[in-house]
C-alpha positions as CSV (number, residue, x, y, z in Angstrom):
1,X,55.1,90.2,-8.4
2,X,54.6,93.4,-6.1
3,X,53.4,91.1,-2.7
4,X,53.3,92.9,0.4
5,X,55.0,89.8,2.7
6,X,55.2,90.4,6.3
7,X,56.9,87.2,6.6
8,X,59.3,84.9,4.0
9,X,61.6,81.9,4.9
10,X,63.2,79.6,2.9
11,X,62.7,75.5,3.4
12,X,65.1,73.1,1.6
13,X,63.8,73.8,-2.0
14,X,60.6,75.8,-1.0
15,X,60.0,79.7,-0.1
16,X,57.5,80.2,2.2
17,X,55.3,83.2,2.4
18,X,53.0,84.4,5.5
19,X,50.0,86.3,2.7
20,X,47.2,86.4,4.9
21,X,47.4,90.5,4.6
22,X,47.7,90.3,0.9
23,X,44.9,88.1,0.1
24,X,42.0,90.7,0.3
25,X,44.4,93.0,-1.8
26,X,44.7,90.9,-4.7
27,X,40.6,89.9,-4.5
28,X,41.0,86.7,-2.3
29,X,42.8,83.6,-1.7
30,X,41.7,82.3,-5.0
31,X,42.9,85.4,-7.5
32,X,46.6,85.5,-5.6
33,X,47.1,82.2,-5.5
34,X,46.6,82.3,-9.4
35,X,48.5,85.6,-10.0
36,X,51.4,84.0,-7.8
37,X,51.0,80.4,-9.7
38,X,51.1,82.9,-13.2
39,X,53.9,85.3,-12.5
40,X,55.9,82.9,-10.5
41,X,56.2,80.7,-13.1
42,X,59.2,82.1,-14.8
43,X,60.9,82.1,-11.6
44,X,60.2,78.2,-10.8
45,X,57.0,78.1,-8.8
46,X,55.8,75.0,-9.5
47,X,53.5,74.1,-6.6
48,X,51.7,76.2,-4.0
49,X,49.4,75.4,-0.8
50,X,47.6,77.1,2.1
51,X,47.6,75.6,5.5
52,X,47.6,77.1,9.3
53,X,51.0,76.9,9.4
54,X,54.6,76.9,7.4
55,X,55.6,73.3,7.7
56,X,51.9,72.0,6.9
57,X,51.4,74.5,4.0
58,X,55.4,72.6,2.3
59,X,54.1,69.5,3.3
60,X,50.9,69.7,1.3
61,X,52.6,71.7,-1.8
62,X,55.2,68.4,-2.1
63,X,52.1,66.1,-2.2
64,X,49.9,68.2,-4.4
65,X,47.4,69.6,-2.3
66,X,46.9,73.0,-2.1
67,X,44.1,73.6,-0.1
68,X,45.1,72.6,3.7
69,X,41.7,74.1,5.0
70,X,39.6,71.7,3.6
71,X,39.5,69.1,5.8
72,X,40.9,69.2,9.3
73,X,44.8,69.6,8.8
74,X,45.5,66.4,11.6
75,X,43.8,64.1,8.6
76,X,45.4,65.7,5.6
77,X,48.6,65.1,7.2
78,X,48.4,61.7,8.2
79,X,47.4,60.8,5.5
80,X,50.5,62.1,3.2
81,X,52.8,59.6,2.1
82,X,56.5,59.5,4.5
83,X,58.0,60.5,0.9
84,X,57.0,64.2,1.5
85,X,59.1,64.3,5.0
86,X,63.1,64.9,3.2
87,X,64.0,63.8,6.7
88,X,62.6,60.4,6.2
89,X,64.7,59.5,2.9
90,X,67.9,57.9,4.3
91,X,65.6,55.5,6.1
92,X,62.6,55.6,3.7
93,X,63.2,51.3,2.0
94,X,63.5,50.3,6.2
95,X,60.6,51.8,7.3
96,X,58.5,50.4,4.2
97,X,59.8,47.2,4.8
98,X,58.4,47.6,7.9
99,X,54.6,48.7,6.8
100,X,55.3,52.5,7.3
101,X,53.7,53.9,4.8
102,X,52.1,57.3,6.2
């Protein structure tokens, strides 16, 4: 893909990319986001967010949303559903039971 990363991590099934530098490189947010979701493809990219941070930016990508800047992130995130939070699915039918749902 030829992405100058300063920072990459992996996350259970997710790599994570720091591309603040490379966005005004490839012509903006928008135009890398598509070149990534284009060329990435072959290698399994399947989902992609922005957010202020790592975890938020996973989070949103395993609910869909790729944008985490467009409403204040505290929102977006509460309202995600517990199914998003791996660490939640041994206990995920309890805590339903129980009206957790967010």
């Amino acid at each position: 893909m030829g992405l100058a990363v300063h920072r990459v991590a992996t996350s259970e099934e997710a790599v994570l990319l720091e591309l603040e530098a490379s966005a005004r490189l490839f012509g903006g947010k928008r135009a890398l986001r598509d070149r990534i979701l284009q060329e990435g493809a072959d290698q399994g990219v399947s989902a992609l967010a922005w957010a202020t941070n790592s975890l938020a930016a996973h989070l949103l990508a395993r609910a869909g949303i790729e944008n985490g800047f467009k409403r204040p992130l505290e929102d977006l995130l509460d309202a995600l559903p517990m199914k998003v939070l791996t660490a939640v699915a041994p206990d995920e039918g309890i805590l339903s039971r129980l009206g957790c749902r967010t």
